[in-house]
C-alpha positions as CSV (number, residue, x, y, z in Angstrom):
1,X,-5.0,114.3,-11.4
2,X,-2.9,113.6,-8.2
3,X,-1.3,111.0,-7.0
4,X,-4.0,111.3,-3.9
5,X,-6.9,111.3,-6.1
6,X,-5.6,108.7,-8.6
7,X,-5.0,105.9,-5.3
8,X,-8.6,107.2,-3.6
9,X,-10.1,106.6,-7.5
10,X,-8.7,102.9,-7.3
11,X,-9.6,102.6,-3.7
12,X,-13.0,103.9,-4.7
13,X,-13.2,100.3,-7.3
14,X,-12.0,97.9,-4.5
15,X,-8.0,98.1,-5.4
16,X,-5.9,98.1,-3.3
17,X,-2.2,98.1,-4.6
18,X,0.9,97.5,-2.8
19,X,3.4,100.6,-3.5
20,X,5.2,99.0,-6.4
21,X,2.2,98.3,-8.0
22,X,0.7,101.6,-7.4
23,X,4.0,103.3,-8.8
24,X,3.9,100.8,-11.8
25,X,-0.1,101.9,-12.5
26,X,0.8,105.7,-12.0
27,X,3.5,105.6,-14.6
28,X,1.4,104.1,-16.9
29,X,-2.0,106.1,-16.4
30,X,0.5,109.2,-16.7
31,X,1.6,107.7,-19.7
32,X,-1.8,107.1,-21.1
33,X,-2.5,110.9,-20.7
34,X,0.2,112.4,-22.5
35,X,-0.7,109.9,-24.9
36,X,-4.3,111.2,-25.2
37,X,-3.2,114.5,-25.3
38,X,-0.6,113.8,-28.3
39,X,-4.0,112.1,-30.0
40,X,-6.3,115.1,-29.3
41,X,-3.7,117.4,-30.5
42,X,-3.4,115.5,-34.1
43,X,-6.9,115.4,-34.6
44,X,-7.1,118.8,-34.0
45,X,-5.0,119.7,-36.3
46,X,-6.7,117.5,-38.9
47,X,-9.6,120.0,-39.0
């Protein structure tokens, strides 16, 4: 996901976040990712 499509998503729910705040949600939606990712990659292991 971009940047773009990330804001449009939020825009898309009614948000609308001043740049700070949209920096602070990105890092921490990327975040969330690479978490999920570490998470699929364990349980895929487990099998």
């Amino acid at each position: 996901m971009t940047e773009a499509t990330f804001r449009a998503r939020l825009v898309a729910l009614g948000l609308t976040l001043d740049d700070k705040a949209f920096a602070a949600a990105w890092a921490g939606a990327q975040h969330l990712r690479a978490e999920i990712a570490r998470v699929e990659k364990w349980l895929a292991s487990q099998l």
